[in-house]
Residue, then its C-alpha position, 0 to 999 in steps of 0.5 A: x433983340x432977344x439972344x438966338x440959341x440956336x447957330x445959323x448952322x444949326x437953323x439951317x436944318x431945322x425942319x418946322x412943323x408949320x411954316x408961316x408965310x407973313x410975307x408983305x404984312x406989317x407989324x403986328x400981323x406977322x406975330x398974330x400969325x405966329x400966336x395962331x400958327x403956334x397952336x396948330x403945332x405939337x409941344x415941341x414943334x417948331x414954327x417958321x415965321x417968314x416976314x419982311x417987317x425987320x421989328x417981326x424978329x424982335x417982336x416974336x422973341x420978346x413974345x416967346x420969351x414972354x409965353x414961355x416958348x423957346x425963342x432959337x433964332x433968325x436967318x436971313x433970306x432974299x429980302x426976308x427973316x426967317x424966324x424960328x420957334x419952338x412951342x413949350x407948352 
């Protein structure tokens, strides 16, 4: 899993430009979401991906770091991960 770079404590108070609520989808919905959703937002933005698919956290890190966006990390939620990350370019 790729390395968060940001703390629970700093994650907690990040406000996303877009939250994507991928809830109940299996893999590699989740991430599609994440690839749309992430241009609807401004270089520098930050999306939220909720997902109940454990793999989804893995996959969108390998993803950003892939592309060239900043992986900052997960939380955990009711049954769920909040995944976070911001658009580079």
């Amino acid at each position: 899993m790729p390395a968060a770079t940001l703390s629970d404590n700093e994650l907690e108070t990040i406000t996303a430009a877009k939250v994507i609520d991928a809830r109940g989808a299996a893999c590699p919905g989740p991430l599609l979401e994440a690839k749309k959703g992430m241009g609807t937002v401004p270089v520098g933005g930050v999306i939220e991906v909720w997902s109940s698919d454990p793999v989804t956290k893995t996959d969108i890190g390998a993803w950003a770091g892939k592309v060239g966006h900043e992986f900052l990390g997960y939380l955990s939620a009711e049954g769920y991960d909040r995944v976070f990350v911001r658009r580079a370019k």
